[in-house]
C-alpha positions as CSV (number, residue, x, y, z in Angstrom):
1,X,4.2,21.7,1.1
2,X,7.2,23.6,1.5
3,X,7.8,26.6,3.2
4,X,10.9,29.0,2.0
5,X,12.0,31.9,3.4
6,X,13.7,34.4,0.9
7,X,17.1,35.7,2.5
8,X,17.1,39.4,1.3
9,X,18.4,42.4,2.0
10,X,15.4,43.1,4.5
11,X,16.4,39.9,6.4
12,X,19.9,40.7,6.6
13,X,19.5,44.4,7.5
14,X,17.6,43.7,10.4
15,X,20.2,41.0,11.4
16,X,17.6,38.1,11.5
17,X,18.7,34.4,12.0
18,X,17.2,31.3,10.8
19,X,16.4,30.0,14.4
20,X,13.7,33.7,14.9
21,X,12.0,31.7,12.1
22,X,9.2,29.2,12.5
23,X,10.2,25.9,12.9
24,X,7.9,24.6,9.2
25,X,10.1,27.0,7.3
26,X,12.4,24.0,5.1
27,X,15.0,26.6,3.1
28,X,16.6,29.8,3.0
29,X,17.5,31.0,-0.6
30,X,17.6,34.0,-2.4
31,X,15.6,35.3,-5.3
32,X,17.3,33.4,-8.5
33,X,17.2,30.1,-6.4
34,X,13.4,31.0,-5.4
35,X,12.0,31.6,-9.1
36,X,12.9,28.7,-10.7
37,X,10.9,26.5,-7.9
38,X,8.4,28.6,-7.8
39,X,7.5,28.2,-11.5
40,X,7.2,24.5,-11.0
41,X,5.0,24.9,-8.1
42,X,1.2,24.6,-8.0
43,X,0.2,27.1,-6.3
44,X,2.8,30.0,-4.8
45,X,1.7,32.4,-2.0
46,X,4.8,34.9,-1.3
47,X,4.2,37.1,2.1
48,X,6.8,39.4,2.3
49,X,9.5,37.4,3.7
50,X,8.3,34.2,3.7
51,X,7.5,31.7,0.7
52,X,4.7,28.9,1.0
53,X,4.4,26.7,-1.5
54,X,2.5,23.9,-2.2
């Protein structure tokens, strides 16, 4: 399982940095990197800002 958070312009208005994330989370990667992955992947579950996949 991999966990991806998408860097966006929600993340980077609010000024977040990769080390307020959980610990599990593997990759930060915007939209055109996500999609391709994600339409390999079994199953997706996108939450807002955060990317599970599995």
């Amino acid at each position: 399982m991999s966990i991806i958070a998408t860097r966006g312009m929600t993340v980077d208005m609010f000024g977040f940095d990769a080390s307020e994330f959980i610990p599990e989370v593997t990759d930060f990667v915007g939209a055109t990197s996500f999609l391709p992955v994600a339409r390999k992947s079994g199953v997706c579950l996108f939450i807002q800002h955060l990317v599970v996949l599995a």
